[in-house]
C-alpha positions, 0 to 999 in steps of 0.5 A, spaced: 689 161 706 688 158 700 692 154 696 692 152 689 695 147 685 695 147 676 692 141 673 694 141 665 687 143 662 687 137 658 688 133 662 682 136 666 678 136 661 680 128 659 679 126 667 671 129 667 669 127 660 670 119 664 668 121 670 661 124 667 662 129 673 656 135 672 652 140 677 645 142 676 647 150 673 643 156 675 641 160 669 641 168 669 638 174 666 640 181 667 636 186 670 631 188 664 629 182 662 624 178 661 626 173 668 629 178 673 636 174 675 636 170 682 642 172 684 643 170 690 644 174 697 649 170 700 654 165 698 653 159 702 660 161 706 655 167 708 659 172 703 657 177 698 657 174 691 663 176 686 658 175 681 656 181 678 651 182 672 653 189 671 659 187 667 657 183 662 650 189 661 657 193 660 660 188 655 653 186 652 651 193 650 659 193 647 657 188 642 650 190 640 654 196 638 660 194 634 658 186 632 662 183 628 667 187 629 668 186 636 675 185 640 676 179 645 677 181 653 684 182 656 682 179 662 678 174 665 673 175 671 668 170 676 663 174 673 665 174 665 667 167 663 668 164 656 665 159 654 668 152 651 662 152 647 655 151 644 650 146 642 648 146 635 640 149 635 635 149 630 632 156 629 626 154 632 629 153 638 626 158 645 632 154 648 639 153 647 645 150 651 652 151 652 658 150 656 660 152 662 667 152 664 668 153 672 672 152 678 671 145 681 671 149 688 665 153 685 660 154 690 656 156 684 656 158 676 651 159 671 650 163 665 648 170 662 644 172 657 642 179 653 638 178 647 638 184 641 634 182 634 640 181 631 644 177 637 643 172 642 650 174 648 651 169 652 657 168 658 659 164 664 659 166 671 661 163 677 662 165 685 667 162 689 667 158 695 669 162 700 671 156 706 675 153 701 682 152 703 685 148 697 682 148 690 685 144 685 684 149 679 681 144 675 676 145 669 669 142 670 665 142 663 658 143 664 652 144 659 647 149 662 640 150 658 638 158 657 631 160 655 629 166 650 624 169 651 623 168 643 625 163 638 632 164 636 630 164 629 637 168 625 640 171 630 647 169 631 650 166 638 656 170 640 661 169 646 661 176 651 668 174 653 671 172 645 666 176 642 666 171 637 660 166 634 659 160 639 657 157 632 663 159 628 669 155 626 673 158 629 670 159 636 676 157 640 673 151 644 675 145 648 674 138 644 
C-alpha cells in the first residue's frame, strides 16, 4: 500500500534549492531519431516501466502541425511531464538544458525529445518506484542536458505538455 503525503510545492522547491539536492538524469530520444532511446526493460522494482515515448511522438507530432496555436494538455502523466524551465542557449548550441520536475520517490526520469526545422519539442518523463511504500510527493528540480542532433540555430524550444515556449516570458515556470 502506498501512502502519500502533500508538501506545499513551494516550500518543496525552497527546501531543494538549499539542500542542492540532484540526480544524474537519463536523457531519451524517441524511436526515429538519431539515438534510439534507452528505455530501460525493467525498473529496478522488476516492473515495466510507465514511461512510454509513444505519447509524446503523438503530442510532438500535434505541435508540428498546429504551432503556435497549440492548446495545454488537460492531464498530466509519468511519461509527459512539464517542464519547470530551460536555460538560455546560444544559437550555436548542439546542447540545451532543462529542468526537470519529478517525484522524489522516482526511480527514474528524464527528458524527451523531437526536433522539426522549426521546433526543438521537449518534455519530462519519469517512472515510478514501484517498492516504495510511502512517497512524500515533494518536487525534486533537476537540469538534464539534451543533445541535438544540430545547432538550434532559430528554432523555438517549446514544452510538449504547455505547448508554449521554454523561452517566452510567459512560460509558466518555477522561480
Amino acid at each position: 500500500m502506498r501512502r502519500t503525503v502533500v508538501v506545499p510545492l513551494m516550500t518543496a522547491a525552497v527546501l531543494l534549492a538549499a539542500t542542492g539536492c540532484g540526480e544524474e538524469a537519463v536523457v531519451e530520444q524517441p524511436p526515429g531519431s538519431e539515438a534510439e532511446p534507452e528505455v530501460p526493460d525493467e525498473t529496478p522494482g522488476g516492473e515495466t516501466p510507465d514511461a512510454s515515448p509513444e505519447r509524446f511522438e503523438d503530442r510532438a507530432g500535434e505541435i508540428a502541425e498546429e504551432w503556435p496555436d497549440v492548446d495545454p494538455i488537460t492531464e498530466g502523466s509519468e511519461d509527459l511531464r512539464p517542464l519547470q524551465g530551460a536555460a538560455e542557449p546560444d544559437s550555436s548550441d548542439s546542447v540545451v538544458t532543462v529542468t526537470v520536475g519529478h517525484s522524489d520517490c522516482a526511480a527514474d526520469f528524464g527528458a524527451w525529445l523531437e526536433e522539426t526545422p522549426d521546433l526543438v519539442i521537449l518534455a519530462g518523463w519519469e517512472k515510478e518506484d514501484p517498492d516504495v511504500e510511502f512517497c512524500n510527493e515533494m518536487l525534486v528540480l533537476d537540469e538534464v542536458e539534451v543533445e541535438l542532433s544540430e545547432a538550434l540555430g532559430d528554432r523555438t524550444l517549446v514544452d510538449a505538455a504547455t505547448g508554449q515556449d521554454l523561452l517566452g516570458e510567459d512560460y509558466p515556470s518555477l522561480p
